[in-house]
N, C-alpha and C positions, 0 to 999 in steps of 0.2 A: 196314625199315631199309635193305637193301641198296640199294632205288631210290633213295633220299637219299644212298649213301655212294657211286655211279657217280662223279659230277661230282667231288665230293671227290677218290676217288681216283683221278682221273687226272690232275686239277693237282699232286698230292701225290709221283704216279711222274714226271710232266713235271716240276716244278719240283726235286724232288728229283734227278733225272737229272742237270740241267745245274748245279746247285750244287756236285753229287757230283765232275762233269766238271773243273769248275773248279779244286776244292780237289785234285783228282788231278794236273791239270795244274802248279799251284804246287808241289807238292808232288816229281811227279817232275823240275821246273828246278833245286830244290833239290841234287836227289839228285846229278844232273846237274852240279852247279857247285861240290860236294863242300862243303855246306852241311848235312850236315845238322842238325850244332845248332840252325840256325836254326828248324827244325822245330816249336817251341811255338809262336814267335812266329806262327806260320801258322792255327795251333789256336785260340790265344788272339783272333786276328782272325775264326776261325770260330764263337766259342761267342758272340762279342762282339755277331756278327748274327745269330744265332738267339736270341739274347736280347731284340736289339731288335726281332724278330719278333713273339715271346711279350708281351713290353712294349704294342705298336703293338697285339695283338689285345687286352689287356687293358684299355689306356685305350677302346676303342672300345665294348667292352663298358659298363665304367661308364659313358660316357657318353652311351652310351642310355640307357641304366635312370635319371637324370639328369630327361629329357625326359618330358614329356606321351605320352598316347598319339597324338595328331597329332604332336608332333616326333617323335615316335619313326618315325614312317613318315615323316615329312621326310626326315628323318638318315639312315635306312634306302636308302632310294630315292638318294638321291645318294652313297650310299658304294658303292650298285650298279652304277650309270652309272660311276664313277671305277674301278673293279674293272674292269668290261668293259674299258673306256679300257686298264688294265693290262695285263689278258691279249692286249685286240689286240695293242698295240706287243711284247710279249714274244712273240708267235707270228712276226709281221714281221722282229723284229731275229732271232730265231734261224737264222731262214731265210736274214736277208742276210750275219749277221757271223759264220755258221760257218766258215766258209774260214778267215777269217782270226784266229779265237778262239784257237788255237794261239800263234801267233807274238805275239798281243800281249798276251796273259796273260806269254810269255818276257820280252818288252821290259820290263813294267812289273816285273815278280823282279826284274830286273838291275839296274833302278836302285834300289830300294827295297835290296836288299844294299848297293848303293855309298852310302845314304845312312842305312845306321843300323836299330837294330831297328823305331821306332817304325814307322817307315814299310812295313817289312814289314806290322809288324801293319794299317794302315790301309789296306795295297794288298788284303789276305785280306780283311778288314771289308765294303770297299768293294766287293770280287766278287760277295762271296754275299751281301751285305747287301739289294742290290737282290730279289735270288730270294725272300726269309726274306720283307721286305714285302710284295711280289709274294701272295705265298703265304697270307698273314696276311689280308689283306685279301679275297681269293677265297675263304677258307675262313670268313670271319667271314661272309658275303654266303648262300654255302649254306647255314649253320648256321641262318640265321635266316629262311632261306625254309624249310629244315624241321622247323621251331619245336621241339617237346621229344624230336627223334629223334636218338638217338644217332650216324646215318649216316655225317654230314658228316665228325665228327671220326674214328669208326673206318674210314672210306675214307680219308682223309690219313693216317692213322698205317700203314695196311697200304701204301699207294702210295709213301712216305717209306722205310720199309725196305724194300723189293721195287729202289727207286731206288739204299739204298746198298750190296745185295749186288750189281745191275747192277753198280756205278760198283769195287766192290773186284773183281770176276773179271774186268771191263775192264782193271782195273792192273793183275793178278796174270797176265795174258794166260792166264787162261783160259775166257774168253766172249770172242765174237765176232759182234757188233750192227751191224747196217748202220744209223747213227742218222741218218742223212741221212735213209731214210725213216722211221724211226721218228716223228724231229720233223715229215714231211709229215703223219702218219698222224694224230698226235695234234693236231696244231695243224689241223686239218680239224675235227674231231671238239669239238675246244675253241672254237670258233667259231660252232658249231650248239648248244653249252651254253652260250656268252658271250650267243647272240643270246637264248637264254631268260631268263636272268639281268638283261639289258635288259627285258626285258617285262614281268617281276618288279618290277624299281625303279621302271618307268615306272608302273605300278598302285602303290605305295607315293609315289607323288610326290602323285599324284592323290589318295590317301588322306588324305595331309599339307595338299592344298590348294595344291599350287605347279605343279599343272597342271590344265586343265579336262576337261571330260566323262567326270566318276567313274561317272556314270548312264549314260553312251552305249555301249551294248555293241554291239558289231561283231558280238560271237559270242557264244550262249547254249545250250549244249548238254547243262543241267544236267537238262532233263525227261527227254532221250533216253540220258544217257551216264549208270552208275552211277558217281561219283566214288570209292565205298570198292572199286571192284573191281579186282584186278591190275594188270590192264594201263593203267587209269587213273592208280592210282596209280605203276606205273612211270613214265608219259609225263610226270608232275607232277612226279616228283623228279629224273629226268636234265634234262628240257628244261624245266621249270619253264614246261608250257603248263596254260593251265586251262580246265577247259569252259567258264565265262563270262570272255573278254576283251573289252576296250574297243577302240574306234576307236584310239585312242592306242596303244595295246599292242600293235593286231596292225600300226598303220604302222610302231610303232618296230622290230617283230621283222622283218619283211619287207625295209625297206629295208635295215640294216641286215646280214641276213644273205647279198639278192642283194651289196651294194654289198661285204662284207667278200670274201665267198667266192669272189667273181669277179675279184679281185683279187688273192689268192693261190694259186688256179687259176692264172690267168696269169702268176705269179709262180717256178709249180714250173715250169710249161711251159716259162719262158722260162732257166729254170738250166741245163739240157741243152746248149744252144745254144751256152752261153758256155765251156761244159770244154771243147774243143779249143784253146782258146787262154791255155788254162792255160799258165804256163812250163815247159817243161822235162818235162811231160806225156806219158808214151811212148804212141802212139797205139793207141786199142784196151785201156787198161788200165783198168777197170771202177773204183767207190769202193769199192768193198768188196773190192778188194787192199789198201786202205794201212791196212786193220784187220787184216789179217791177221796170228794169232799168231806171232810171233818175230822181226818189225821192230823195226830199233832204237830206235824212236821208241817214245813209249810210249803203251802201248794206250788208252788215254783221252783222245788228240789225235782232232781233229776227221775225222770218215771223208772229206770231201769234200776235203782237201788234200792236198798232193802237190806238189811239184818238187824244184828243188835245195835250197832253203833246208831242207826235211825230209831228203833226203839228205847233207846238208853235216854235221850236226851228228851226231857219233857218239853211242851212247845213252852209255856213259862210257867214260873214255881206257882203254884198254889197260894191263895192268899193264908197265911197264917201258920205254911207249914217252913221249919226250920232249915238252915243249910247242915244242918248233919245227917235231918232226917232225907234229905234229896242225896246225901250221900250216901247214905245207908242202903237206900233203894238200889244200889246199881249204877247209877249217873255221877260223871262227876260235877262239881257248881258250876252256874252258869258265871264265865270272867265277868271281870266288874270292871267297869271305864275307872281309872286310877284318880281318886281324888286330886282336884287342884290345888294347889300351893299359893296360900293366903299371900305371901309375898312378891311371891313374883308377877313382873310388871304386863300387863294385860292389855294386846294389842288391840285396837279399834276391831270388828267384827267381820269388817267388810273388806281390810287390806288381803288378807290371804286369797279370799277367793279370784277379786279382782285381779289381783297379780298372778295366777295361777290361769285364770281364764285366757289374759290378755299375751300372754307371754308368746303362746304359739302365734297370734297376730300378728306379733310385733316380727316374731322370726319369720315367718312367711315374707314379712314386706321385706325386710333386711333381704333373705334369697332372692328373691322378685330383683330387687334393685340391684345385688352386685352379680347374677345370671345375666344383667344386661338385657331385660325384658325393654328396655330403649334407650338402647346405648349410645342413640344419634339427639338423645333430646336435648343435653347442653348445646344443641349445635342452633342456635335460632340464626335462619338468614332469610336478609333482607329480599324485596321485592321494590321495583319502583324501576323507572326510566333512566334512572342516574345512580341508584344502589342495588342493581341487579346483583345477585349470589352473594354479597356483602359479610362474610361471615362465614362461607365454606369454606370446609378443607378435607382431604382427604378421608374420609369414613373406611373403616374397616371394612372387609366383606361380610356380607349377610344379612339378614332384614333391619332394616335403620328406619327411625323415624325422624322427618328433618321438622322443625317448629317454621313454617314459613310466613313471615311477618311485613305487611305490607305499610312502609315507610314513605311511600307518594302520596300524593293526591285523587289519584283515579283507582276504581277498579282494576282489577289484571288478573289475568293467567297468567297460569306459569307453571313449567312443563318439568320434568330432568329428564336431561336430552343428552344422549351423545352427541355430540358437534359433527363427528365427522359423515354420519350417516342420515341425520336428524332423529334414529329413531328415539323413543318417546319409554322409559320406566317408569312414570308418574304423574300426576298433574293437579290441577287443584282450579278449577273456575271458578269465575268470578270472589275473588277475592278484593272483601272492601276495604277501604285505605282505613290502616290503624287498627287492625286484625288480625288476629293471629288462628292460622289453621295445622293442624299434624299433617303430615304428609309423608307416605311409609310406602316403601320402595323396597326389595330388595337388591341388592348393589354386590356384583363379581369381578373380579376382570373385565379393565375395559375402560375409555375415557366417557367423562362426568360433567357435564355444566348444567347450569338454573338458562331459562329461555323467559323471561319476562315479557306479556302480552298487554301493556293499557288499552283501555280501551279507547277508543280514537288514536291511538299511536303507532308506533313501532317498534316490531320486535329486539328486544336487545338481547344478547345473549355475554354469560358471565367466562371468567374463565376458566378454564378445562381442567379438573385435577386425575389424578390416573390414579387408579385401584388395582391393585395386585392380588390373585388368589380370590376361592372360592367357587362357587357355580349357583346354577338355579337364578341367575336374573333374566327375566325374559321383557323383552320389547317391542314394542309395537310400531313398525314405521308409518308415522305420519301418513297422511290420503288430503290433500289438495284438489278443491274444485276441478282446478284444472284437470288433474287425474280421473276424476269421474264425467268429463266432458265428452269421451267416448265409446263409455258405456249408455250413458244417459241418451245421445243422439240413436245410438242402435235400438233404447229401450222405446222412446219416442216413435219412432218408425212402426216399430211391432205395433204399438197404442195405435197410432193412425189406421193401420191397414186391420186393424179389429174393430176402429169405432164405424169406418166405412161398410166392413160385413155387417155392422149391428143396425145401422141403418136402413142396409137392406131386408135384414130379418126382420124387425120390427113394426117395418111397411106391410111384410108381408102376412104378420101376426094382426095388423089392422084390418086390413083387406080380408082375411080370415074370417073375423068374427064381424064385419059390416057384410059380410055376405050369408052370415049365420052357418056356417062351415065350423063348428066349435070344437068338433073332436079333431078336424085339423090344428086350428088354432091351439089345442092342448099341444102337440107334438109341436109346434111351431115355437110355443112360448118358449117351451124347456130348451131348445134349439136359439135362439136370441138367448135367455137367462144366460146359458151357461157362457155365449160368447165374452157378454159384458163381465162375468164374475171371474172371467180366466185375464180380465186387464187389473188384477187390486191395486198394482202398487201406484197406480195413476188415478187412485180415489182421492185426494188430498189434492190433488190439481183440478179435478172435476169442477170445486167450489158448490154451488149452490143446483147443479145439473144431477148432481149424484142423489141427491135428495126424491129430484125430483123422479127419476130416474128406476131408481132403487131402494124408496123410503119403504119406512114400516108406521106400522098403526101403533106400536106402543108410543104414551104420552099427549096420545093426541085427543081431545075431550069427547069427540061422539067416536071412537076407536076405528073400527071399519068401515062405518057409517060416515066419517069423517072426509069432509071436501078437501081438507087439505092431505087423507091418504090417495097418493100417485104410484104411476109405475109398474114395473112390475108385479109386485108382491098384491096389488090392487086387482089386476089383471086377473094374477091367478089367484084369486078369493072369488072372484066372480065364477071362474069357468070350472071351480072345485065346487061350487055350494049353488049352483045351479039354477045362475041369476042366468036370464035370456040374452040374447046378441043385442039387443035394445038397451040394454041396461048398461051394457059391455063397450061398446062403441064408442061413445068418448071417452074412458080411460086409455082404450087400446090408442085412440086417435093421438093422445095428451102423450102417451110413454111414444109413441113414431116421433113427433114434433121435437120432443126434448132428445131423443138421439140426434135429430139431424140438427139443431141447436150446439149440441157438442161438440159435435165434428166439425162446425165450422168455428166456435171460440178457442176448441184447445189447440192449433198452430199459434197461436198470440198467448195462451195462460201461460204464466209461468209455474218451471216446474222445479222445485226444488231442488239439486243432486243430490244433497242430504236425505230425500225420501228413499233414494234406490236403497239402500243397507237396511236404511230401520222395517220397510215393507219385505222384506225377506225374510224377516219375524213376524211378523204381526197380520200380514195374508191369512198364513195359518193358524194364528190366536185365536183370530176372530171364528174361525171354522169350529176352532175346537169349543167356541164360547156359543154360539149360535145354530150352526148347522147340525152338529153329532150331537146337540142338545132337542136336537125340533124345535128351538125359539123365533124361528125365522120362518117355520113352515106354515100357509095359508090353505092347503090343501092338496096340495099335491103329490106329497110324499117324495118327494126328489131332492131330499135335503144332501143324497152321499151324491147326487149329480155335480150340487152345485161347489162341495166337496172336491170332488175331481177336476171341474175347472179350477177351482183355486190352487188346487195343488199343481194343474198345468200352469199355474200364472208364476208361481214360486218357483218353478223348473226353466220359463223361460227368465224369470230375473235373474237366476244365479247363473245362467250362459251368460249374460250379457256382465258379469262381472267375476266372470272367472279368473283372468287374467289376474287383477289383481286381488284374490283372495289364495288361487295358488302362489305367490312370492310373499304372500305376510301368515300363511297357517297350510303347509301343505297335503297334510292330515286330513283337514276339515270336508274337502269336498269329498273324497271318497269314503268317509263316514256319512255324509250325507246323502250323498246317490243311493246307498244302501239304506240308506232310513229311508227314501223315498219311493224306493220300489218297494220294501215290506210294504208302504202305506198302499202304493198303487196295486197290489196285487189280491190285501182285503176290500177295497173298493171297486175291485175288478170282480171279484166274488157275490158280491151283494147286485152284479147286472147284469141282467138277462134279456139279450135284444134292447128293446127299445123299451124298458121297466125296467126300474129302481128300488130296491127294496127301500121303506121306510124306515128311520132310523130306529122307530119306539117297535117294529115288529121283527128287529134281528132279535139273537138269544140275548142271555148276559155275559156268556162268555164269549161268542163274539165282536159284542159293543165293546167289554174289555178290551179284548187282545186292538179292534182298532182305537179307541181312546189310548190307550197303553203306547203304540206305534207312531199316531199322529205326539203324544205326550214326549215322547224319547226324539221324534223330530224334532218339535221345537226347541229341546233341549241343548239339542245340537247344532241347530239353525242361531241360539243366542249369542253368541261370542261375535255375528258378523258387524253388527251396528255398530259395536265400540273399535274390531279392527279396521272399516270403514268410516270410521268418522270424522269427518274435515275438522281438522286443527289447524290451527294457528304457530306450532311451533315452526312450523317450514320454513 
């Protein structure tokens, strides 16, 4: 999380810095000009633009979620480019208008007093308002290049208050910042994450189709580099580089970064040059004197200023001395807030602010609602046996949300389904009668109907309306029992002729250690272990034999010592920790009995179809939860064995369901075959003959790059369950 919340949190201490700055600055002219009543109206302009911050990030958010998933990387990608665009000009103008941010924050107080509250409030508005967007936009940008990581937003919140304790012990004159360089330091550093953040949008443009060569990769460094390891992923969340970039991506980050950087290099270089001939400048006197505690000026004025125009201005008048005599001195009076007019009618205290705060809310939702962030939600239709689709009609293209409302008596599913293919854009189980759930689909070209599932019933289906235009709706054909009828007999088969090998292993793993043969018996057990752990996805059919089988000691009240620890992992506790063949002998006797117990119940258990998909995933879940953890290990240290059987078990289940996962995702498998041989090729590494390296005695960068690989498999292995999953719409 933390490599995602770097970039965050340093726009979050930058932006919040100079906000802080700002609202310090109004704030002490105020004090300064014997105003301060005026002081809400300053607040009220402050919460006015951090409203319309929150606003601006919120409509942005709807209206992605609005878009296809190619707009959404359209949208994405150019709100990138306009960010960068942001952050340059605000690292530029920092650099050029600090001198003189001072004095013209003063100017614009003065006249906004002499002309009334509102204009206070719109001079405060107008300061920080720019920063809040600014801010809003940069942070929407990272949030969504670090998709469901909380980073972005917990790096802004810690860099937002870290900014406004800065910005209060700068008023209070009790911190002392040389921010001249602070803002070189950061605006360097914000430059080399803007040029990332370009690289980013320029691949989300290409994604979208509004640039070419999405295929042309310049750079592909995903064989050699583990992407789930540390240092990857730090380099991925500050600088947003990725081991495969495009032509496009790395032109746009390069030029962009010599052309930015070398411009603002010669930008600081050339600031030095020009302070000599500051006015009024005592020669020899550094920037970080005119921040020094207990100047009358106040300590949140700009460190790079300096002349008479800062020494002119007393921090405030002297008790008792005259306004001729502060004229006299050189200075001219400090403005005075325009007395009130006895007559005139005096609104409640609290209408301005409220209405000024509320307003950008209000316009946010207004945008929100006519963007069309759910343009299908007038649309409520029916569910039921006899009022299937009850209420549809044709939907425009692109992401629709339907309100679906169950008007029967029974529970139901219910699907949108093309009729003529069955395949499947949406769905919504178990929906109870007199309920109403969203249901959000995107919808292209292409015919349309509701598939209504009661339960104990029959499928009804509504009638078909046709959509014109658009793209990006993607479907999922339906998978029928039937359909997994003969993969499931193939998988079956495999299972039988492994539990018959494990049987005879196991015997022979007995026979081992009842003849006190132990170091055979070690070579033998690992040899049975790994047979049984290369069958997973027929764990769940096993029932009450796998336990016995394959149990472990955790939960159990005397733990190892525990009569009701069996099996295996019992087995190997004894012949790792150097209990005798006497000791050993009935457990070995008890895991032989329950294999051949197995082999002969599972021709009769039933075996789910529904398991083959979801064990596709979750073979190697469990691997990554247990085995590359050592949770599982009694002593052996052959945890990456048992590892490689499972990974042989996941190799044979997606053969036996190749067939139908090439016609519904044809991608999928040859991204997998290659995540699975990266896998098998570090666990080919870690074995040496007939030894296994233990998991806790690899480096850390090797347990990385394989947690990282098995990590990026399952990632890729998740999509099969749900394209495989028996529905009801058929």
């Amino acid at each position: 999380m933390w490599d995602d919340a770097f970039p965050s949190f340093l726009i979050g201490l930058r932006e919040g810095l100079e906000g802080g700055l700002i609202v310090s600055l109004l704030i002490a002219t105020l004090v300064r000009a014997g105003a301060k009543s005026r002081l809400p109206q300053v607040w009220t302009g402050v919460l006015a633009a951090i409203a319309l911050a929150m606003s601006f990030g919120a409509v942005l958010t709807f209206t992605a979620a609005s878009l296809s998933a190619t707009e959404q990387e359209a949208f994405g990608g150019v709100l990138s480019v306009i960010s960068v665009a942001f952050v340059t000009a605000m690292v530029f103008w920092m650099r050029r208008s600090a001198r003189s941010l001072s004095g013209e924050i003063r100017h614009k107080v003065t006249e906004a007093l002499a002309m009334g509250a509102g204009m206070l409030i719109v001079t405060s508005f107008l300061a920080v308002g720019r920063e809040g967007l600014e801010t809003a936009l940069f942070l929407w940008t990272t949030a969504r290049a670090a998709g469901e990581s909380a980073g972005p937003l917990t790096g802004a919140g810690i860099g937002l208050v870290l900014a406004a304790g800065l910005c209060w012990g700068l008023y209070r004159r009790v911190l002392k910042i040389n921010l001249t360089r602070f803002f070189t330091a950061t605006g360097a550093v914000l430059i080399v994450i803007a040029a990332g953040v370009l690289g980013y949008g320029l691949r989300d443009l290409q994604e979208g189709g509004m640039l070419p060569g999405k295929g042309a990769y310049a750079v592909d460094l995903s064989g050699s580099i583990d992407a789930g390891s540390w240092y990857s992923t730090l380099v991925q969340g500050v600088f947003n580089l990725m081991p495969t970039m495009t032509w496009v991506q790395v032109a746009g980050y390069v030029v962009y970064l010599s052309t930015v950087m070398t411009l603002f290099v010669r930008g600081v270089r050339a600031a030095p040059s020009a302070k000599p001939q500051a006015a009024g400048k005592a020669p020899g006197k550094s920037e970080a004197a005119t921040e020094a505690p207990g100047k009358p000026e106040p300590a949140t004025e700009d460190p790079g200023k300096s002349g008479p125009e800062e020494k002119a201005e007393p921090a405030a008048q002297a008790p008792g001395k005259s306004e001729p005599a502060a004229q006299a001195s050189g200075s001219e009076p400090a403005p005075r807030a325009p007395e009130p007019v006895a007559a005139r009618r005096r609104r409640p205290v609290w209408v301005v602010p409220v209405a000024v705060v509320a307003v950008p809310g209000v316009l946010a939702g207004l945008t929100v609602a006519l963007s069309g962030s759910k343009p299908a939600g007038a649309q409520t239709v029916a569910v039921s046996e006899t009022e299937c689709g009850k209420g549809f009609n044709a939907p425009r293209p692109g992401r629709q949300t339907f309100q679906m409302h169950n008007t029967g008596d029974k529970t139901s599913e219910v699907y949108l389904v093309d009729p003529a293919t069955n395949a499947v854009y949406g769905e919504i189980e178990g929906l109870a009668p007199g309920t109403t759930r969203d249901l959000v689909a995107t919808v292209a070209g292409g015919s349309y109907a509701w598939r209504c599932v009661p339960t104990g019933g029959k499928a009804v289906t509504s009638q078909a309306v046709r959509v014109t235009g658009g793209s990006g709706a993607r479907a999922v054909v339906p998978v029928s029992e039937n359909d997994l009828a003969a993969p499931l007999k193939a998988y079956k088969a495999y299972v039988g002729q492994g539990l018959a090998t494990l049987v005879t292993q196991t015997r022979k793993l007995s026979d081992d250690i009842a003849g006190n043969h132990l170091d055979t018996a070690r070579t033998d057990w690992l040899t049975a272990h790994r047979t049984y752990s290369s069958l997973g996805a027929a764990y769940g059919t096993f029932e009450d034999f796998d336990k016995k089988i394959n149990g472990r000691a955790d939960g159990l009240p005397g733990g190892v010592n525990d009569q009701g620890f069996t099996g295996f992992h019992r087995v190997e506790y004894g012949l790792w920790h150097g209990q005798s063949a006497e000791q050993m002998k009935a457990p070995a006797q008890q895991l032989a009995d329950a294999a051949a117990g197995l082999q002969r119940a599972f021709p009769t258990q039933t075996f789910d179809p529904g398991d083959l998909p979801l064990r596709a995933h979750e073979i190697l879940e469990n691997t990554l939860q247990f085995e590359l953890t050592g949770d599982a290990d009694q002593g052996s240290g052959t945890e990456l064995a048992t590892a490689d059987a499972n990974l042989s078990g996941t190799r044979e289940l997606l053969t036996v369901l190749t067939s139908l996962l090439t016609s519904r995702a044809p991608h999928l498998l040859p991204t997998v075959d290659a995540d699975i041989a990266r896998v098998q090729k570090l666990l080919d590494a870690a074995h040496q003959g007939d030894s296994w390296t233990p998991v806790d005695r690899l480096d850390a960068a090797t347990r990385a790059r394989l947690n990282g690989a098995v990590g990026q498999l399952l990632e890729d292995l998740a999509p099969i369950p749900d394209l495989l999953e028996i529905r009801k719409s058929a």
